[in-house]
C-alpha positions as CSV (number, residue, x, y, z in Angstrom):
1,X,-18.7,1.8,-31.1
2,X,-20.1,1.4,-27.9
3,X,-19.2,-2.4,-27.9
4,X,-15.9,-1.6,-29.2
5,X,-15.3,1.0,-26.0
6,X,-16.3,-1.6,-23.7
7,X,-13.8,-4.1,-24.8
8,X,-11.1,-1.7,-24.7
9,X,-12.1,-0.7,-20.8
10,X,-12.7,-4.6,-19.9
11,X,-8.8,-5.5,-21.4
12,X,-7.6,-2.3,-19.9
13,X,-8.9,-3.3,-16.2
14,X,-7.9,-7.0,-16.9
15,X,-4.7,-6.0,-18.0
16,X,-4.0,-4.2,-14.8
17,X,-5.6,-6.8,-13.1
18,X,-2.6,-9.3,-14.4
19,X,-0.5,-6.9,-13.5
20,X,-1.5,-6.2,-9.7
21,X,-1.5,-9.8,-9.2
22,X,2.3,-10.3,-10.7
23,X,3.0,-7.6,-7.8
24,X,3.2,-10.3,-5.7
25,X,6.2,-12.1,-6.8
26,X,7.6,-8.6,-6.7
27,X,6.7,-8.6,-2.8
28,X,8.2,-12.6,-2.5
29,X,10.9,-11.5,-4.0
30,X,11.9,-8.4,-1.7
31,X,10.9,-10.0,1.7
32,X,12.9,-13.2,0.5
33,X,16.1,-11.0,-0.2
34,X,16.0,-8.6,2.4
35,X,16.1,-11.4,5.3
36,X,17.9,-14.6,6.3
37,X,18.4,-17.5,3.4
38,X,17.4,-19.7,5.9
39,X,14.0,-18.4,5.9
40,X,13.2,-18.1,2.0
41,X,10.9,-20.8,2.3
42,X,8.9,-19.5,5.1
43,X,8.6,-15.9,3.4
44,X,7.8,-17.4,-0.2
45,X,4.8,-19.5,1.4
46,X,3.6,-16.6,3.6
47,X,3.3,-15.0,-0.2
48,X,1.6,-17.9,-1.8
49,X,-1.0,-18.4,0.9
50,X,-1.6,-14.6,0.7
51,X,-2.8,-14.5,-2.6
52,X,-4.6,-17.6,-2.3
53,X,-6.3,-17.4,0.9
54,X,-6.6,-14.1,0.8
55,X,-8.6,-13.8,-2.4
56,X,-10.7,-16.9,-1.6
57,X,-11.8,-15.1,1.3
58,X,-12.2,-12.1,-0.1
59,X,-14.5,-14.0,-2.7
60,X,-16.8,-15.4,0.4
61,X,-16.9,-12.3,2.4
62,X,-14.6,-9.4,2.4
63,X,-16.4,-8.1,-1.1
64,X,-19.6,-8.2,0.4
65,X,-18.4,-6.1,3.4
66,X,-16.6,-3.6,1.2
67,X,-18.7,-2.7,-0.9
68,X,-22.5,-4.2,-0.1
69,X,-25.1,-2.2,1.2
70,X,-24.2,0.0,4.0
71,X,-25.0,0.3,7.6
72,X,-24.0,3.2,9.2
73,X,-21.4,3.9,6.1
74,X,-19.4,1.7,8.4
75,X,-19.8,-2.0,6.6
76,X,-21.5,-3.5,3.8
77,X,-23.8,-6.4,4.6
78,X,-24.8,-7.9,1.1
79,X,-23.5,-10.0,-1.9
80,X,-21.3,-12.4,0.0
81,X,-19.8,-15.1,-2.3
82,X,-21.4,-12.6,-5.4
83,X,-24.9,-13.8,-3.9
84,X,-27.4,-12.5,-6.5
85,X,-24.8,-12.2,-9.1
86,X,-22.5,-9.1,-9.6
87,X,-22.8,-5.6,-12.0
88,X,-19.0,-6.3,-12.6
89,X,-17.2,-9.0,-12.6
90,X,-13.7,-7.3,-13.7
91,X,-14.2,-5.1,-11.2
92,X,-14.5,-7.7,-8.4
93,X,-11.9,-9.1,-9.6
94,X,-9.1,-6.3,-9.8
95,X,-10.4,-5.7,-6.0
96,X,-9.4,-9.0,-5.0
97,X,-5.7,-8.8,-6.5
98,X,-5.5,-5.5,-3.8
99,X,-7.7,-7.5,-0.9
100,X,-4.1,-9.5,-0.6
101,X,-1.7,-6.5,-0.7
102,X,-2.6,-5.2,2.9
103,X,-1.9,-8.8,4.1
104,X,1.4,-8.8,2.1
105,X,2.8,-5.4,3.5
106,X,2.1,-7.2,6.8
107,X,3.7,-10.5,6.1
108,X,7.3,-8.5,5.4
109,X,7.0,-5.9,7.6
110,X,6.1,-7.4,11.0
111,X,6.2,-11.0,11.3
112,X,8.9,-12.1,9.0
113,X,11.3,-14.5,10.3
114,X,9.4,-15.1,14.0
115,X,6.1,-16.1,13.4
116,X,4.6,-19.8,12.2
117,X,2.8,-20.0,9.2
118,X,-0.7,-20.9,11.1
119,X,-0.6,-18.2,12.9
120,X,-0.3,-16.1,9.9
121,X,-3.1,-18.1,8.1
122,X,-5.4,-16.4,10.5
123,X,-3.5,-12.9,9.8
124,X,-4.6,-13.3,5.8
125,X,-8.4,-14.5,7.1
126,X,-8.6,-11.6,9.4
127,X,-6.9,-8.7,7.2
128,X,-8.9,-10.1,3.9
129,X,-12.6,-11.0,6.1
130,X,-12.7,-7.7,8.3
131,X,-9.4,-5.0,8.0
132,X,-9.3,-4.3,4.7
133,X,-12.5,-4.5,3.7
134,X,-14.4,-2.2,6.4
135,X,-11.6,0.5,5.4
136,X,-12.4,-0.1,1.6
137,X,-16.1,0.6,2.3
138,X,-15.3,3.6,4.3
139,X,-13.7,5.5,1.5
140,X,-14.1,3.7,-1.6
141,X,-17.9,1.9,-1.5
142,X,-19.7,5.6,-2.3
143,X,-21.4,4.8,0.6
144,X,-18.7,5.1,3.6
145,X,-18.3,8.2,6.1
146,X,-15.0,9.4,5.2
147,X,-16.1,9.4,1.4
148,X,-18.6,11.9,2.8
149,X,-16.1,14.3,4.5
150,X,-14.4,14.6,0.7
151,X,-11.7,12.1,1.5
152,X,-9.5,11.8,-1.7
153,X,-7.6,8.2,-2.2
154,X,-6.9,7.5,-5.7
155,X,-5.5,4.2,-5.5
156,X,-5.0,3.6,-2.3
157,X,-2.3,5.1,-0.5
158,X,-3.8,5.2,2.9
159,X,-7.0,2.0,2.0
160,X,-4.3,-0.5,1.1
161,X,-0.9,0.6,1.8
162,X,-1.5,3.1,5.4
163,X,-4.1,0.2,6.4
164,X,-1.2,-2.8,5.7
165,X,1.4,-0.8,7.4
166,X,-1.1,0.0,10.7
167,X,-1.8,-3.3,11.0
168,X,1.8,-4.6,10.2
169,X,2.8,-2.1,13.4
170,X,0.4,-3.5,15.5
171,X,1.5,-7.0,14.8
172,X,5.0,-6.1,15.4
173,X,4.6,-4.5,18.2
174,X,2.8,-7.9,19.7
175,X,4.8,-10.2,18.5
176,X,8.5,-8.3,19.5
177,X,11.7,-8.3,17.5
178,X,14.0,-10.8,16.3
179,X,16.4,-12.9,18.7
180,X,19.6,-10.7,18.8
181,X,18.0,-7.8,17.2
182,X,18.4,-5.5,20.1
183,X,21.4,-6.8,22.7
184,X,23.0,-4.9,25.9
185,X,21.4,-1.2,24.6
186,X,22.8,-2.1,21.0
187,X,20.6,-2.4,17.6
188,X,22.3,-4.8,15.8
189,X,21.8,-5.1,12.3
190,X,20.1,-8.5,10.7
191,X,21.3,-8.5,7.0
192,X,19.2,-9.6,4.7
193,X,20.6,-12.3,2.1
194,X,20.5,-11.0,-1.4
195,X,20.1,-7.7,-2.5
196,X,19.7,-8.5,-6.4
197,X,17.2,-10.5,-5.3
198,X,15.4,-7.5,-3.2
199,X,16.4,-5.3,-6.6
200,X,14.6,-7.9,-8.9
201,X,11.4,-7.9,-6.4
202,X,11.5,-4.2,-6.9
203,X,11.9,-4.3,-10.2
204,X,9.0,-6.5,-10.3
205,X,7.1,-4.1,-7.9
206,X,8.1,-0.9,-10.3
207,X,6.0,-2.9,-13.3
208,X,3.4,-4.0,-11.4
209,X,2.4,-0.9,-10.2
210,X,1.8,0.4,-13.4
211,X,-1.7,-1.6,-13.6
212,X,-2.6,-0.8,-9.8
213,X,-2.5,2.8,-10.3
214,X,-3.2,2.9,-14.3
215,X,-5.9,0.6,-14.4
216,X,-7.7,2.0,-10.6
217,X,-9.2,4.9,-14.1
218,X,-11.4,1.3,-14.7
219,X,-11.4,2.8,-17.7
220,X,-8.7,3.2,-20.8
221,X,-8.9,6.8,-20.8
222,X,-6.6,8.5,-23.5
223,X,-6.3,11.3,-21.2
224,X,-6.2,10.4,-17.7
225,X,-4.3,6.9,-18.4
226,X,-1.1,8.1,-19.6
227,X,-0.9,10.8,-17.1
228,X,-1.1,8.4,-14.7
229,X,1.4,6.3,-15.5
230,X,3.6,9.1,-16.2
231,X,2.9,10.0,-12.6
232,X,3.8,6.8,-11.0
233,X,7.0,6.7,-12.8
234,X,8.6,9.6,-11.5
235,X,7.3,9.4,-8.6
236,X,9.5,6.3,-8.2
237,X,12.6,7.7,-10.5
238,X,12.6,10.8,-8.3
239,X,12.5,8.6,-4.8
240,X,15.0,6.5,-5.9
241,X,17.3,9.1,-6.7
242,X,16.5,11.3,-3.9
243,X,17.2,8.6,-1.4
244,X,20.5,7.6,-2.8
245,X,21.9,11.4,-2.3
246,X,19.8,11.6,0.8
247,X,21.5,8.5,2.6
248,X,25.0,9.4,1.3
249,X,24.7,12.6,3.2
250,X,23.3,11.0,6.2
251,X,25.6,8.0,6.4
252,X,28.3,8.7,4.1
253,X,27.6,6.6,1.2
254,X,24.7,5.4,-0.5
255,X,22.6,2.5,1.4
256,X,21.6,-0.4,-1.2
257,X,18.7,-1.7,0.4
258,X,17.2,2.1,1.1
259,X,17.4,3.3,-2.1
260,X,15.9,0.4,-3.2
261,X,13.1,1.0,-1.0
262,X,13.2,5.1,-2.4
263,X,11.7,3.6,-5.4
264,X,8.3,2.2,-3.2
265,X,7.9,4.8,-1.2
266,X,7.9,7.0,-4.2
267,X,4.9,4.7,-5.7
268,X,3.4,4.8,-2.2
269,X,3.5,8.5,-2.0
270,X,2.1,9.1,-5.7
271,X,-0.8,6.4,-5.2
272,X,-3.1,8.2,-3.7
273,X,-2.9,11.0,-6.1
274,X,-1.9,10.1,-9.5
275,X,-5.0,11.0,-11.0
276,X,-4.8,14.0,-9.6
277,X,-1.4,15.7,-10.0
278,X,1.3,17.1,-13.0
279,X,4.6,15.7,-13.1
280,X,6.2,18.5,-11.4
281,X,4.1,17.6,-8.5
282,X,4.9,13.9,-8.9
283,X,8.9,14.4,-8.6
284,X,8.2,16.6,-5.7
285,X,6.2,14.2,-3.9
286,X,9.0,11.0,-4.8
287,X,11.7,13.6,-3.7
288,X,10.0,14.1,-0.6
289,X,9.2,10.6,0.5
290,X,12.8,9.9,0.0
291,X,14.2,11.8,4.0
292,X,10.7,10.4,5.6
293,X,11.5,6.6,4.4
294,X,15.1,6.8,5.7
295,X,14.2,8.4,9.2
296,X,11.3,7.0,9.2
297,X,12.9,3.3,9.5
298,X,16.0,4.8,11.7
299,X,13.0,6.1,14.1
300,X,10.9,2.7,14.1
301,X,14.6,0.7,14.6
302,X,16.4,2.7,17.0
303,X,13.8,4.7,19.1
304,X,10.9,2.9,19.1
305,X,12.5,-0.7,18.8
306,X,9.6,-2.1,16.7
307,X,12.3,-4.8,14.0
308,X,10.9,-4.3,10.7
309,X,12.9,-6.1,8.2
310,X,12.3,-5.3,5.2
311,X,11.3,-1.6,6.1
312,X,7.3,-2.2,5.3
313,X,6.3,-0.3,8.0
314,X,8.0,3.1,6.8
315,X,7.5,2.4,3.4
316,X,3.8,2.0,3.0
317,X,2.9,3.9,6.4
318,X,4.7,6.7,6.6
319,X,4.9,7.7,3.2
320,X,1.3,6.5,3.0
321,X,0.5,9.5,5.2
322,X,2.9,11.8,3.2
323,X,0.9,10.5,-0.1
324,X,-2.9,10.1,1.0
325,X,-3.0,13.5,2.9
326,X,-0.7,16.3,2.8
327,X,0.1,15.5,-0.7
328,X,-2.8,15.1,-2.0
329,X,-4.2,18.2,-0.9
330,X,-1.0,20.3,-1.6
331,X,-0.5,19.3,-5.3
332,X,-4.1,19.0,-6.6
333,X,-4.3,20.2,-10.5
334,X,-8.2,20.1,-10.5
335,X,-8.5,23.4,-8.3
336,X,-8.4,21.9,-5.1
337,X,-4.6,21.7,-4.4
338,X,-3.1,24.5,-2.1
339,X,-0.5,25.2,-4.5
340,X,-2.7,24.9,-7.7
341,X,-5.6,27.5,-6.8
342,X,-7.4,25.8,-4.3
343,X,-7.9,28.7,-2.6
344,X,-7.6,27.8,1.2
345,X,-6.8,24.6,2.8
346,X,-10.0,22.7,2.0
347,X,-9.3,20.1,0.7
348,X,-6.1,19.5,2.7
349,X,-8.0,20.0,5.7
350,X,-10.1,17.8,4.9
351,X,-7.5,15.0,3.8
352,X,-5.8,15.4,7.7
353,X,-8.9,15.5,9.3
354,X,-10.5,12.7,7.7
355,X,-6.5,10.6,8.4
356,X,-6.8,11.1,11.9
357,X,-10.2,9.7,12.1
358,X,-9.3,7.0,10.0
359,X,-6.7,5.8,12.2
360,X,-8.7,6.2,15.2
361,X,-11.1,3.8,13.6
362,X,-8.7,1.8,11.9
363,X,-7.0,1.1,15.6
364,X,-10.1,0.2,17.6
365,X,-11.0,-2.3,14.2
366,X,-7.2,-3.8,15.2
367,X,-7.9,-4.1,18.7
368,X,-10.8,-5.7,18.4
369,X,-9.8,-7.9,15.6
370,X,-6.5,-9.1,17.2
């Protein structure tokens, strides 16, 4: 039986692992469809090189430094290229298919359409060798400082998807907006070329995400696996729903490409917790992601004039924040959640506090990485 539990958990985490990886045509897809036709190619070889690159050094390096022995709980510093073998292989591997994702978020968000492809070969070596790696071991090696100040990230609302979208901001603050984007005191909006192909690489997304957070239990639990994947669905039902009504109050009828984005931030917001909440608490938490995507791009766009294409930046950022922090530590079922018995802010207070030193850290690691 024991033999028999073991296969079940190594097909369950390479199942997921297969799915994580076809996330990536879901990101292709979107980036290609919410910007210009005539830079498809660009976008779809950005994608290809991510996963590629990315996971190649991620092999030599960026494993070692996430989750090797730790100095300081700041970075590991053994087992690069799985030197001295490796306790798990399927878990190495599902980590690589998320080492690329933080480069992805970056790749649409902040440098799509004005920025040449070696430049961004460095943006992959640099996100995959150093970013997302010393983050990883921070909260997720068992040995990092923010794992000891209780910090909660299920599947990685703020690790990947707050560390992609940091980064992506950073780059496109550096590298400025588009020729034309912003004219004479006017924001002129860049359409992007095909929205059934931005649907589709949602679509795509949607699926995908089922093995990122299902399969993030490394285990097929009957319990804890469904729940999860209950979780992440309406999560993304109720953010694509609440974002349709939400921007035909705000605009008077109901923005395509937004409500196409509800559906992520949604997924973004219930990653961090998915494990860790009903599905009460996931519609609420989709529902509310919904207003912060919307205003969250209108704010980036209009008042800080940082040109995000696709909307990356308020997707996996902002509602990162919403999902790795406040929601977490407001909709906890395990006694810990402000609104489930948790008696106190605790764990909420320790969810913010542990955020803002993240990102203090996470910004210096930029700086001196860019």
């Amino acid at each position: 039986m024991d033999e028999v539990l073991l296969s079940v958990n190594l097909i369950w985490v390479m199942l997921g692992t297969i799915l994580v990886f076809f996330m990536h045509a879901g990101f292709a897809m979107v980036e290609a469809g919410f910007t210009r036709s005539k830079n498809a190619v660009n976008i779809i070889m950005k994608n290809f090189l991510t996963i590629s690159l990315g996971g190649i050094v991620y092999f030599l390096c960026g494993y070692a430094i996430m989750f090797g022995d730790s100095v300081g709980g700041i970075f590991g510093t053994s087992g690069f290229a799985l030197k001295g073998g490796v306790d798990d292989l399927s878990f190495f591997i599902f980590q690589t298919m998320f080492a690329a994702t933080g480069a992805t978020i970056l790749s649409g968000g902040a440098v799509a359409e004005r920025t040449n492809i070696f430049a961004y070969v460095g943006v992959i070596i640099l996100m995959s060798l150093v970013v997302y790696p010393v983050v990883g071991h921070w909260v997720w090696s068992g040995q990092g400082w923010l794992t000891d100040l209780g910090f909660v990230d299920f599947a990685g609302s703020t690790v990947v998807h707050l560390t992609g979208a940091v980064a992506a901001f950073v780059a496109a603050v550096m590298v400025g907006p588009r020729l034309g984007k912003y004219e004479n005191g006017r924001v002129n909006v860049i359409t992007g070329h095909s929205i059934p192909l931005g649907a589709l690489g949602v679509f795509l997304l949607w699926f995908g995400w089922f093995g990122f957070n299902g399969a993030s239990t490394l285990a097929a639990d009957p319990e804890l696996v469904p729940s999860v994947i209950a979780n992440t669905f309406f999560a993304a039902a109720a953010g694509v729903v609440a974002t349709a009504f939400y921007t035909k109050f705000r605009y008077g009828h109901i923005d395509g490409s937004l409500t196409l984005n509800g559906a992520l931030a949604g997924l973004v917001g219930i990653t961090a917790g998915a494990a860790n909440v009903s599905i009460f608490g996931s519609l609420i938490i989709g529902l509310i992601a919904a207003p912060l995507l919307v205003e969250g791009v209108r704010f980036l766009e209009w008042k800080l004039k940082v040109d995000d294409p696709v909307g990356a930046i308020a997707v996996h950022g902002i509602c990162g924040v919403w999902g790795g922090t406040l929601a977490v530590g407001l909709f906890d079922i395990g006694g810990q959640g402000l609104f489930y018995g948790g008696g106190g802010f605790g764990l909420l207070g320790i969810q913010q506090s542990a955020l803002l030193q993240l990102l203090r850290g996470l910004v210096y690691l930029l700086q001196q990485v860019y």
